[in-house]
C-alpha positions in Angstrom: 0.0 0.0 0.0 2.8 2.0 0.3 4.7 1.9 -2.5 1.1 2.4 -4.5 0.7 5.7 -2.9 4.6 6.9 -3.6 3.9 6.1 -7.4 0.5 7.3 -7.1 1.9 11.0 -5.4 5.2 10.6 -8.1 2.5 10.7 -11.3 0.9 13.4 -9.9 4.0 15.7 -9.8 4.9 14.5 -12.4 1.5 15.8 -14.4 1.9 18.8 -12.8 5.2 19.6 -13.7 4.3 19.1 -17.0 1.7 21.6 -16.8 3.5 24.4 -15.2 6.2 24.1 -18.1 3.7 23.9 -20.6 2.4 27.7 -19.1 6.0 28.8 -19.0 6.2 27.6 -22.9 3.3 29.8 -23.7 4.1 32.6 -21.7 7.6 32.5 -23.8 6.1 32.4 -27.2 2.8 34.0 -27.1 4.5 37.7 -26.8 7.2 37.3 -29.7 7.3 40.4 -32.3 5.8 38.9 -35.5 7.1 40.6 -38.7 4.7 43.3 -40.4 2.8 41.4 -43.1 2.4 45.1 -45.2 6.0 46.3 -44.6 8.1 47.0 -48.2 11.6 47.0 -48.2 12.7 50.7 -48.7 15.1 51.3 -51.2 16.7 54.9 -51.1 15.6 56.3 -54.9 19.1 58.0 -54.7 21.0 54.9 -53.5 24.3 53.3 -55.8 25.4 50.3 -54.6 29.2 50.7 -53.4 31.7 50.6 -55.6 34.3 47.5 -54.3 37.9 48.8 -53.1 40.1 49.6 -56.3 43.1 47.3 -55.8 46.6 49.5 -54.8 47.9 49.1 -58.3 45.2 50.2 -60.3 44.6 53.0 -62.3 41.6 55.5 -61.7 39.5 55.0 -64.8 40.2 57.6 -68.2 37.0 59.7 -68.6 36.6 59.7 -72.4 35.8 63.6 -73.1 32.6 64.1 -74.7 32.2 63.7 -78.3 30.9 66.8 -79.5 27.9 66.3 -82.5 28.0 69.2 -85.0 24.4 70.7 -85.2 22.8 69.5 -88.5 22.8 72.5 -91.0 20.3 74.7 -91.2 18.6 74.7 -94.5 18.8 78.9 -96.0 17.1 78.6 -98.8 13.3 79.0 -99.6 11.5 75.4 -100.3 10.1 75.3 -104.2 6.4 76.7 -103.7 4.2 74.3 -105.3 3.0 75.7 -108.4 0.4 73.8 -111.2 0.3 74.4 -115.2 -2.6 76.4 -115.8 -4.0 77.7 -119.4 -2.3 81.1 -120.0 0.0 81.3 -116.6 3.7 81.4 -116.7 5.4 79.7 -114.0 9.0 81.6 -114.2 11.8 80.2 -111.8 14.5 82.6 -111.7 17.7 83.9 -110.3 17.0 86.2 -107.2 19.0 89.1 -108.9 15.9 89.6 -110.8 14.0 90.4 -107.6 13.7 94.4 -108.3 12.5 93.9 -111.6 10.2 91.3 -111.6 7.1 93.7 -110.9 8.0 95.2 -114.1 8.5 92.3 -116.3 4.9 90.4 -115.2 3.5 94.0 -115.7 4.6 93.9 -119.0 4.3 90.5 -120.4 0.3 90.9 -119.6 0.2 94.1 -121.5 1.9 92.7 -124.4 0.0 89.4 -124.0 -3.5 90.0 -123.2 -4.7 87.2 -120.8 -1.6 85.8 -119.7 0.6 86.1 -117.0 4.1 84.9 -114.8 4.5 84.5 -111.2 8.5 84.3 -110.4 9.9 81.8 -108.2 13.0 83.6 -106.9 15.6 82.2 -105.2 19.9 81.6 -105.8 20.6 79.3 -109.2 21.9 76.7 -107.7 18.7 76.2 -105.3 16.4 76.5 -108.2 18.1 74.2 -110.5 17.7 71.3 -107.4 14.1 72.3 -107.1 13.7 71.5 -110.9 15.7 68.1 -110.6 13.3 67.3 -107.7 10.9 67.3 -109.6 9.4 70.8 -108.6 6.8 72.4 -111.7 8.5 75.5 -113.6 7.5 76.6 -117.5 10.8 78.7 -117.7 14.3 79.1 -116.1 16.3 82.1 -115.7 19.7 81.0 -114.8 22.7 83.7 -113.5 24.8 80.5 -114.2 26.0 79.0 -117.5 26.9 76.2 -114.8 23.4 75.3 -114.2 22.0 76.0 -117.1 24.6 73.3 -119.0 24.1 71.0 -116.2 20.4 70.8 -117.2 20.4 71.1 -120.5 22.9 67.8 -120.1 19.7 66.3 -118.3 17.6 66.8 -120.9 15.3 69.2 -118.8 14.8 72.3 -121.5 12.5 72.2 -124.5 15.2 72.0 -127.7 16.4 74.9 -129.2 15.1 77.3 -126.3 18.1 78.1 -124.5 19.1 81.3 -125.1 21.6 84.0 -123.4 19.6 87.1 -121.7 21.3 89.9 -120.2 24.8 90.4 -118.7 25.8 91.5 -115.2 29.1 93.1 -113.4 29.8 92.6 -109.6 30.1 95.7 -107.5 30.4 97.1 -103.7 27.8 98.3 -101.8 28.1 100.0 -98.6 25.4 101.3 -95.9 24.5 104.9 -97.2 26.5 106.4 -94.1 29.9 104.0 -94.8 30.5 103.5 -90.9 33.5 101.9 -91.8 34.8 104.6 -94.7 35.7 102.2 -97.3 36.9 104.4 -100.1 38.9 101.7 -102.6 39.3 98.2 -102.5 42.2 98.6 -100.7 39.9 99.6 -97.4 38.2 95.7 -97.4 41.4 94.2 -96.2 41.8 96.8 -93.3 41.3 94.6 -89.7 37.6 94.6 -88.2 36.0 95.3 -91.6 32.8 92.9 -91.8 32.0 92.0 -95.3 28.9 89.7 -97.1 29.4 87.7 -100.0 27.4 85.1 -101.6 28.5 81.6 -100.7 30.7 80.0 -104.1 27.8 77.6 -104.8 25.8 81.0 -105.7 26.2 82.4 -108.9 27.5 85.9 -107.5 29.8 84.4 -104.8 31.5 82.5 -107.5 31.6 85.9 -109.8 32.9 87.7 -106.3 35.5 85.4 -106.1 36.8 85.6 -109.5 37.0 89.5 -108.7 39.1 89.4 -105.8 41.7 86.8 -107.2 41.9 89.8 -110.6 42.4 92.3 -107.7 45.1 90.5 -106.4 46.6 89.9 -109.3 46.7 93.3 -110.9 46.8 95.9 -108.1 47.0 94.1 -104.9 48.7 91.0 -103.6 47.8 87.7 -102.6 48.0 89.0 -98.7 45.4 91.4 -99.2 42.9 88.2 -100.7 43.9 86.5 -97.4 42.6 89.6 -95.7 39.7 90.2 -97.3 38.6 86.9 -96.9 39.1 86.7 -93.1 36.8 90.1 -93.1 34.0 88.0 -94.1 31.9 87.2 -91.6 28.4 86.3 -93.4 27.9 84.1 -97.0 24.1 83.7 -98.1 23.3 81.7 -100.2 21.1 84.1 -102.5 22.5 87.9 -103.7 19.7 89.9 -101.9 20.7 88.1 -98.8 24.0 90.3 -99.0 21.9 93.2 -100.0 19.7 93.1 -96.9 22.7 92.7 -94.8 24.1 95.6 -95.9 21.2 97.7 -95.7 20.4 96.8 -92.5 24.1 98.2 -91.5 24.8 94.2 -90.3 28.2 94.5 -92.0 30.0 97.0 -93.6 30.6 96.5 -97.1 29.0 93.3 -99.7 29.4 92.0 -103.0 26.1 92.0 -105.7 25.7 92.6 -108.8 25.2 96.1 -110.6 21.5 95.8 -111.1 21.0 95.3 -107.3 22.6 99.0 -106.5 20.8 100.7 -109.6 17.3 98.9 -108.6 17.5 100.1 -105.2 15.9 103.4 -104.0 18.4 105.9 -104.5 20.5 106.6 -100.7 19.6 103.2 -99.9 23.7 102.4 -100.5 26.8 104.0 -101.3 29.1 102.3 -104.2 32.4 101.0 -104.5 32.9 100.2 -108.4 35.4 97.2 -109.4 37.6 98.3 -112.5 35.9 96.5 -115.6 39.1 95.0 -116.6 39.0 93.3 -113.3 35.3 92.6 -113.1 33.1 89.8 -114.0 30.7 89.6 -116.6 28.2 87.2 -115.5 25.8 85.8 -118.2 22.1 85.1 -117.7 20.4 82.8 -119.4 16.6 81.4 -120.5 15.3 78.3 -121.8 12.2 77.0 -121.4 11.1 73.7 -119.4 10.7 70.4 -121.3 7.9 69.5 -118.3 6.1 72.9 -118.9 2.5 72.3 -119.1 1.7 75.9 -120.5 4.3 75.7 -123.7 2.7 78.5 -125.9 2.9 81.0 -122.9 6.1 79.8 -121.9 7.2 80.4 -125.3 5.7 84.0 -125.5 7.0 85.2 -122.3 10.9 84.1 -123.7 9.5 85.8 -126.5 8.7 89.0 -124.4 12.3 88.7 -122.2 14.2 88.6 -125.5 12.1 91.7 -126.9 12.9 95.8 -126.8 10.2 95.4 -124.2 11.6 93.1 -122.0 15.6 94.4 -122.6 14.3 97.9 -122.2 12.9 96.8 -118.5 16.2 95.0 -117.7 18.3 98.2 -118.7 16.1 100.1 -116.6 17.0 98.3 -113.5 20.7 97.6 -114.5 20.9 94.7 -116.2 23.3 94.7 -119.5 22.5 92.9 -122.8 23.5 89.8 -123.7 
């Protein structure tokens, strides 16, 4: 009996004990921080992981210098206007020389030919002739270039046999009407802080302008004084009222046009600075017209017209010479 009641008090502590550690258990784990079930990982929006330690012997990395992408060039001359054959209108691309007289000349073709007319396309040779190749419309084409004119006639672009020379043209100085800079002779263009315009050489006057200044060199100045001249340029449009305008608006001090320019311009608009003829250029304008033209019988009237006393007489008038 009494070893039944030692195992019998011996299970009961034992029970018990078990109890009081399973309480202790759950008194351990029943307060434990649980991790936050909405909690995101911040990552700094600025943050770069570290860069590992460079090794003793090695270099600090070369920083290539930045390459430097030229801007694309700006396009200066005017896109061909679009321009449809229509019964009795004249569709006239020509050189922007012809800017001060082409009032005159669409005035006059109408008088002479009742019911027609010509609007002008004006712009530099060399843009009009890449307007034509691009397939741009045009009836007639009034080149300040025998350049352009060959290189389409070689393309097979003019009607045959309608090519013909028009007028004649020298290259001269103009000046603002106050001469800020007091440029009295060629010699003046070379002198340091001059600012001269000039036709780029693509342009039918820059290439006449350049022919100019290489006679001048040759015959009364020196090869320096080219060098000089040149490095006074600070502007080259790519049409010859460009240069005008720059002049006019006192932007530079002295540019290269042609003659009919200065004479078509309101009188004390510029002051002039003549090239000696035997050093000049003669530049020769031509017409032919257009083997697309659409209009042919008024094409062929208005070259007609150009080739007149009429249309000489109007050319004279604003300083063109003849052919």
């Amino acid at each position: 009996m009494k070893h039944q009641s030692e195992r019998k008090i011996s299970g009961i502590a034992i029970i018990w004990g078990m109890l009081l550690m399973a309480v202790l258990f759950a008194g351990c784990t029943g307060n434990s921080p649980q991790p936050a079930a909405t909690a995101a990982p911040l990552t700094p929006a600025a943050a770069t992981p570290a860069a590992p330690a460079a090794h003793p012997s090695a270099q600090a990395p070369v920083t290539a210098a930045p390459t430097l992408v030229p801007p694309a060039p700006v396009a200066t001359t005017t896109p061909a206007p679009v321009y449809t054959s229509s019964e009795g209108n004249v569709v006239a691309f020509a050189a922007a020389s012809l800017k001060g007289v082409s009032s005159q000349l669409a005035a006059d073709y109408a008088k002479m030919y009742p019911g027609h007319s010509v609007v002008f396309n004006l712009d530099g040779t060399q843009a009009l002739k890449t307007q034509v190749q691009n397939g741009a419309y045009a009836d007639i084409f009034i080149s300040a270039s025998n350049a352009y004119t060959n290189e389409l006639t070689k393309g097979g672009y003019f009607a045959d046999g309608t090519v013909k020379p028009l007028a004649t043209n020298y290259i001269i100085v103009i000046l603002p009407a106050g001469n800020p800079a007091s440029i009295r002779s060629p010699a003046d263009l070379a002198k340091p802080g001059v600012k001269i315009a000039m036709e780029d050489k693509a342009v039918p006057a820059g290439t006449a302008t350049c022919a100019v200044l290489a006679n001048l060199a040759k015959s009364t100045y020196n090869a320096d004084w080219n060098t000089s001249v040149f490095k006074n340029v600070v502007t080259y449009e790519t049409s010859e009222p460009g240069v005008a305008t720059k002049v006019q608006l006192g932007e530079v001090d002295a540019g290269f046009v042609y003659e009919s320019t200065a004479i078509a311009a309101k009188p004390g608009t510029y002051a002039t600075l003549t090239i000696p003829k035997k050093d000049n250029y003669l530049q020769t304008y031509t017409i032919g017209v257009l083997k697309g033209s659409q209009s042919t019988g008024a094409a062929r009237d208005f070259e007609n017209f150009m080739l007149s006393g009429a249309g000489q007489q109007d050319l004279k008038e604003y300083g063109f010479r003849p052919a």
